[in-house]
N, CA, C and O atoms as a GROMACS GRO file, in nm:
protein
  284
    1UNK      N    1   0.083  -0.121   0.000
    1UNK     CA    2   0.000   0.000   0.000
    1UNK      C    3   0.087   0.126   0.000
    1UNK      O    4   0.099   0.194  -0.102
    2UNK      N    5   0.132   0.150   0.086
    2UNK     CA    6   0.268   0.236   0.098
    2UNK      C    7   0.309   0.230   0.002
    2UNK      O    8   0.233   0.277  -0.083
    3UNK      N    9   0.444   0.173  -0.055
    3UNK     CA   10   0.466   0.171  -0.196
    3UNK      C   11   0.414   0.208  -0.356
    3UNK      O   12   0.471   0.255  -0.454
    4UNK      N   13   0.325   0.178  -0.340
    4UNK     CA   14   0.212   0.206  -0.415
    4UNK      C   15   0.190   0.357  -0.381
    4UNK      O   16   0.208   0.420  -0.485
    5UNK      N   17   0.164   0.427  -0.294
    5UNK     CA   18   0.106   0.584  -0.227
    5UNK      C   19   0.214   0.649  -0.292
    5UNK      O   20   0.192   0.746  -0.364
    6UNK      N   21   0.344   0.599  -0.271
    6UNK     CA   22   0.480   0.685  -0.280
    6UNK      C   23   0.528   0.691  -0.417
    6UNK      O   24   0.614   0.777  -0.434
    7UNK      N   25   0.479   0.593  -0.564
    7UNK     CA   26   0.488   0.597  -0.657
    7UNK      C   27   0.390   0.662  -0.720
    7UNK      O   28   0.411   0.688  -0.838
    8UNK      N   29   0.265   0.703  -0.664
    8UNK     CA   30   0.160   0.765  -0.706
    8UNK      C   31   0.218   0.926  -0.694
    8UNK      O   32   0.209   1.010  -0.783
    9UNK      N   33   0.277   0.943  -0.567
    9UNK     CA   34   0.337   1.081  -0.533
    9UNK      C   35   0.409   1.112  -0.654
    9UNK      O   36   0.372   1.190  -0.741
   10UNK      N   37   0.536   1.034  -0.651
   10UNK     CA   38   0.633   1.062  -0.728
   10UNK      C   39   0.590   1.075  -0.901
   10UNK      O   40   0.632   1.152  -0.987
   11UNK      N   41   0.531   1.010  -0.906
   11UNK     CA   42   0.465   0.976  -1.058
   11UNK      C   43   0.427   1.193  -1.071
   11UNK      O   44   0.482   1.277  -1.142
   12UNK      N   45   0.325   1.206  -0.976
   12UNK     CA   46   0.254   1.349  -0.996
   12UNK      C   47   0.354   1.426  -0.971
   12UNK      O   48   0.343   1.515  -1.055
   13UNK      N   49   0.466   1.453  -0.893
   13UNK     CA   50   0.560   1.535  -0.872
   13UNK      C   51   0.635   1.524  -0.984
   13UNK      O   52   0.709   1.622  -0.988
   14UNK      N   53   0.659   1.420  -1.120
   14UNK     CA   54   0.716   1.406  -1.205
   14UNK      C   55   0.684   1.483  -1.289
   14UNK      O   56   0.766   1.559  -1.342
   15UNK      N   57   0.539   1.481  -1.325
   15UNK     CA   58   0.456   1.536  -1.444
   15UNK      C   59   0.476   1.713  -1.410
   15UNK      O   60   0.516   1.798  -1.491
   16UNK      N   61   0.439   1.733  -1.276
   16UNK     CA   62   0.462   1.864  -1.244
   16UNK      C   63   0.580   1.921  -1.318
   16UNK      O   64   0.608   1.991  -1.416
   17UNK      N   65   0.620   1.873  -1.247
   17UNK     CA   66   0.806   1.915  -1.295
   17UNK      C   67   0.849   1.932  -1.463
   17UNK      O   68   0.892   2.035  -1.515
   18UNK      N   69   0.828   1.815  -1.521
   18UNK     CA   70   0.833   1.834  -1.649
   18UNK      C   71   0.711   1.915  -1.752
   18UNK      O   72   0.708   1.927  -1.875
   19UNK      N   73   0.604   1.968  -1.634
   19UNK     CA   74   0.523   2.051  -1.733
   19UNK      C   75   0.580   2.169  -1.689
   19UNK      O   76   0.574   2.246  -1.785
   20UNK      N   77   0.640   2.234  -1.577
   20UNK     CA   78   0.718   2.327  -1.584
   20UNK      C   79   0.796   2.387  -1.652
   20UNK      O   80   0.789   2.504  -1.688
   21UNK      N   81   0.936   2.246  -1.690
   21UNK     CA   82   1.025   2.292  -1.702
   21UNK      C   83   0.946   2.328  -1.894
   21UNK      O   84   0.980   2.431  -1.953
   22UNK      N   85   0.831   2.210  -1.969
   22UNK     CA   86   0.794   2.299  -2.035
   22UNK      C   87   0.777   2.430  -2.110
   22UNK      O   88   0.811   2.483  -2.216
   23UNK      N   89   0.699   2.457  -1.991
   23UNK     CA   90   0.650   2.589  -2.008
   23UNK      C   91   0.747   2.735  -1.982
   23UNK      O   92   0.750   2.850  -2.025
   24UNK      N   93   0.824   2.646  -1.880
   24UNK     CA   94   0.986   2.781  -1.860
   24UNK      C   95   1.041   2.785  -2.010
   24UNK      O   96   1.074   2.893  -2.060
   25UNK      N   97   1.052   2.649  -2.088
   25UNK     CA   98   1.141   2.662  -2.242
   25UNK      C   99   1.063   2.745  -2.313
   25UNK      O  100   1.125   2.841  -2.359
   26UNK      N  101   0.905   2.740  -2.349
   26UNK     CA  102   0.848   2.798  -2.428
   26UNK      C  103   0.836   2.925  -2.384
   26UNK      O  104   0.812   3.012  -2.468
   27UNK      N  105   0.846   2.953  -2.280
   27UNK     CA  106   0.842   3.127  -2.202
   27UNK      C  107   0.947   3.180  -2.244
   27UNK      O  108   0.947   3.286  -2.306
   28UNK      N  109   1.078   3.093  -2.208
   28UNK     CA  110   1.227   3.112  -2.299
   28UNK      C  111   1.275   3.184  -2.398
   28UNK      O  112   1.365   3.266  -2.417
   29UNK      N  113   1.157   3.110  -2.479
   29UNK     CA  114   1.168   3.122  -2.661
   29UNK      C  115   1.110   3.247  -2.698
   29UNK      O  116   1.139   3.323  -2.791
   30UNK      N  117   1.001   3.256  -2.587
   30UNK     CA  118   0.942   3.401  -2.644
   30UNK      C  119   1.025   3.526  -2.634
   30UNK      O  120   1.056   3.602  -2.725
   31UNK      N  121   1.056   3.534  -2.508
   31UNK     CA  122   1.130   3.652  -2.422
   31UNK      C  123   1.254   3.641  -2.518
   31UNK      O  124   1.300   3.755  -2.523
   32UNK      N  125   1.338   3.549  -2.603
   32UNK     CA  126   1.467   3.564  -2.706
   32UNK      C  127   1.378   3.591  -2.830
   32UNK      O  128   1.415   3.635  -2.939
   33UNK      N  129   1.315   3.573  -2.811
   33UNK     CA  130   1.251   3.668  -2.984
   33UNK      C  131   1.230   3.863  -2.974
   33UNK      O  132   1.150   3.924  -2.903
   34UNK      N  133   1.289   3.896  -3.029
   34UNK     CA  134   1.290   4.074  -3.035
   34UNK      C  135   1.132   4.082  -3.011
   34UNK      O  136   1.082   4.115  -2.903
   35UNK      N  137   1.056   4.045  -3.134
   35UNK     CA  138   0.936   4.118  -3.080
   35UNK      C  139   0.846   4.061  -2.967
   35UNK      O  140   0.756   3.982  -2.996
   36UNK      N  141   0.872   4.104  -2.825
   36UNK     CA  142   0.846   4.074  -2.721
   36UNK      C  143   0.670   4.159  -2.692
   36UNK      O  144   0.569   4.116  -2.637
   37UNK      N  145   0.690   4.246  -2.737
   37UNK     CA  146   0.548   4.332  -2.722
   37UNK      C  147   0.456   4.252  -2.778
   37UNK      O  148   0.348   4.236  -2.722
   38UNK      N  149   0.479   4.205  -2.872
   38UNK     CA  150   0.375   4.133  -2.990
   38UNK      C  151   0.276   4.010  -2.935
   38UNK      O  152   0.157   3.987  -2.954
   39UNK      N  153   0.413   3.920  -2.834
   39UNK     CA  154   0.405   3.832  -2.782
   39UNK      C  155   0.390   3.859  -2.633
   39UNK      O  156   0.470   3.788  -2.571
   40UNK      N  157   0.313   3.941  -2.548
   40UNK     CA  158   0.282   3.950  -2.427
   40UNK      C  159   0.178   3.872  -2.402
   40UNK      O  160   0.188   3.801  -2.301
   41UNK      N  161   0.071   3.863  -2.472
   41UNK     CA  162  -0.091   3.815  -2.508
   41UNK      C  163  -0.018   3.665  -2.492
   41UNK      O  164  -0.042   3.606  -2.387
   42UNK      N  165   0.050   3.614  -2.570
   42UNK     CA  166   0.081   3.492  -2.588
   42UNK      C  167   0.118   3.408  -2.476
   42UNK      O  168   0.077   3.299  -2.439
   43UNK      N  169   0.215   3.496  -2.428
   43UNK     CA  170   0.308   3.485  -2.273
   43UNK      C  171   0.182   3.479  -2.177
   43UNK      O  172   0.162   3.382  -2.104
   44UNK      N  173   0.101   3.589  -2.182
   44UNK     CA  174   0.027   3.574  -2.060
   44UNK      C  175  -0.073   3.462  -2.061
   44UNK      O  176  -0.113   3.407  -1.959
   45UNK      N  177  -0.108   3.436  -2.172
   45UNK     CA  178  -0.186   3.287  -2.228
   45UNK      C  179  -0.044   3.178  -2.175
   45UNK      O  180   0.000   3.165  -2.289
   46UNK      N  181   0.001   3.141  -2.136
   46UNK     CA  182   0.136   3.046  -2.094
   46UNK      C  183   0.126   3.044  -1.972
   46UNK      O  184   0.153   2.936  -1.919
   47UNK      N  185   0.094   3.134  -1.902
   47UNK     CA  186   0.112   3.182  -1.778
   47UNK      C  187  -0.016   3.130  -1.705
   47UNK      O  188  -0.026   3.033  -1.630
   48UNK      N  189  -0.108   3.215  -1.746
   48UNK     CA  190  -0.262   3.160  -1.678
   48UNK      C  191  -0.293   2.955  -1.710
   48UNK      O  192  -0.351   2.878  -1.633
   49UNK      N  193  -0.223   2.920  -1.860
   49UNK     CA  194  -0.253   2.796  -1.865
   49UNK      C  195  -0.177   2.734  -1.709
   49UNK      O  196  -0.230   2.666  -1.621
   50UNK      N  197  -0.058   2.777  -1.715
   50UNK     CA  198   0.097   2.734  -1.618
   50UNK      C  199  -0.016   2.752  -1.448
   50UNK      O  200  -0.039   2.674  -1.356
   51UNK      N  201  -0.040   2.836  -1.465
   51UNK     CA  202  -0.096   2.801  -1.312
   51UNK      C  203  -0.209   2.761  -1.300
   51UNK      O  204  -0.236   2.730  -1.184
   52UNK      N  205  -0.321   2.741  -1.400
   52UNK     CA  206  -0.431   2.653  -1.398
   52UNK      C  207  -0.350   2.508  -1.364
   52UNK      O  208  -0.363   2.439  -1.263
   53UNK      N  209  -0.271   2.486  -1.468
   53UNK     CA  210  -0.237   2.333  -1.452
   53UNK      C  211  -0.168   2.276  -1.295
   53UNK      O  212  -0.206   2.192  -1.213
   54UNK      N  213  -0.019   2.394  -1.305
   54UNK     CA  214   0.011   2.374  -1.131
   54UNK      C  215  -0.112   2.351  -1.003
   54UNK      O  216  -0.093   2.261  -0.921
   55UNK      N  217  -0.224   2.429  -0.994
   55UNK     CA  218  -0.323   2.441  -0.918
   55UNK      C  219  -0.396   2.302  -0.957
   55UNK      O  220  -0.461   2.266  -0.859
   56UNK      N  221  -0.406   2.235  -1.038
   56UNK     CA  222  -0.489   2.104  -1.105
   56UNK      C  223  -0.364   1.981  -1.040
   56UNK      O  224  -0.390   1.877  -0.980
   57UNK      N  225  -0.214   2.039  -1.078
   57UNK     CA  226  -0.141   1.903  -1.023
   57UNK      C  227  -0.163   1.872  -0.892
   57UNK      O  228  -0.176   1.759  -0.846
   58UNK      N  229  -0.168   2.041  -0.795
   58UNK     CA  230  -0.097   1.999  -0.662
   58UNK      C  231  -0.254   1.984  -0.559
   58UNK      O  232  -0.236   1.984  -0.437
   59UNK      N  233  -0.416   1.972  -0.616
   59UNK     CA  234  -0.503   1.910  -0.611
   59UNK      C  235  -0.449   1.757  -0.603
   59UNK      O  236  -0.451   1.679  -0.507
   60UNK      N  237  -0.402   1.740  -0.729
   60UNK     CA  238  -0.402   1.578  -0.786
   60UNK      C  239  -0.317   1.526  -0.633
   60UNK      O  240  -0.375   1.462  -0.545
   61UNK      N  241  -0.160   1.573  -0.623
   61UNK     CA  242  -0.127   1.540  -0.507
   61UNK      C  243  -0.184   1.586  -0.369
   61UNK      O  244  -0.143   1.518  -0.275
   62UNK      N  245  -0.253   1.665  -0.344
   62UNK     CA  246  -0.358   1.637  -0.205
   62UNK      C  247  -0.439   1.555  -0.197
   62UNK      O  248  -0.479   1.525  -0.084
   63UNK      N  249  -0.494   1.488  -0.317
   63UNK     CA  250  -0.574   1.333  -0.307
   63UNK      C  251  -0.497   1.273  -0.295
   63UNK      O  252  -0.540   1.191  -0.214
   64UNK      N  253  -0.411   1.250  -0.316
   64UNK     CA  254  -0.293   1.115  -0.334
   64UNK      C  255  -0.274   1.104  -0.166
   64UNK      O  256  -0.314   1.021  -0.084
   65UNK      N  257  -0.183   1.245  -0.154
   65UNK     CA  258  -0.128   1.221  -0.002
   65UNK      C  259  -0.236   1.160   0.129
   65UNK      O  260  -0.188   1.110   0.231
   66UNK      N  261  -0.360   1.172   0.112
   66UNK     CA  262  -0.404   1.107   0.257
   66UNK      C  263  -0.423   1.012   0.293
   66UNK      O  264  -0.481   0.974   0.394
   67UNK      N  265  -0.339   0.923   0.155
   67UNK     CA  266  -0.411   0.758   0.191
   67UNK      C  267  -0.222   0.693   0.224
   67UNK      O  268  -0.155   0.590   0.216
   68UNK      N  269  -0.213   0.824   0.261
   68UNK     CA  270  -0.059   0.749   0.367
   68UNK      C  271  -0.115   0.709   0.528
   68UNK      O  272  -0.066   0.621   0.598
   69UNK      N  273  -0.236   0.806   0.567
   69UNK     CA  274  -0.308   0.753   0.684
   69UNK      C  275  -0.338   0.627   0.715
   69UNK      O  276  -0.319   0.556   0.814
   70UNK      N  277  -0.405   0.606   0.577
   70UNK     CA  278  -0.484   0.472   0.583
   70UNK      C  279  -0.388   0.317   0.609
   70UNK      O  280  -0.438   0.204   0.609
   71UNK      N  281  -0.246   0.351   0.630
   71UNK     CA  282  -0.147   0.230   0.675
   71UNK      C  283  -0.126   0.204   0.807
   71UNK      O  284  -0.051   0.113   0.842
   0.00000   0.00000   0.00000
């Protein structure tokens, strides 16, 4: 059971992470392109997705975590 809880964790702390580091590359790409004005709209569309999803992962891990009780 345990085992199982702690790969469920890790699994969601994974996805987190790599939708981050994501969204840091494509934020990246914008901010090295000159026309930065053009692309604010875009950026801020990155941004609001970036913390919808963070706020959706770290849900996902508050379900996960309480069934460490249940051992």
């Amino acid at each position: 059971m345990e085992k199982k809880f702690l790969t469920e964790v890790l699994q969601s702390e994974k996805k987190v992470f790599h939708f981050n580091t994501n969204i840091r590359n494509s934020l990246n790409k914008l901010k090295m392109q000159k026309n930065l004005k053009k692309d604010t709209l875009t950026t801020k569309k990155i941004e609001k997705i970036w913390r919808a999803k963070d706020w959706r992962c770290e849900k996902l891990i508050a379900r996960v975590k309480p069934m460490n009780f249940m051992t």
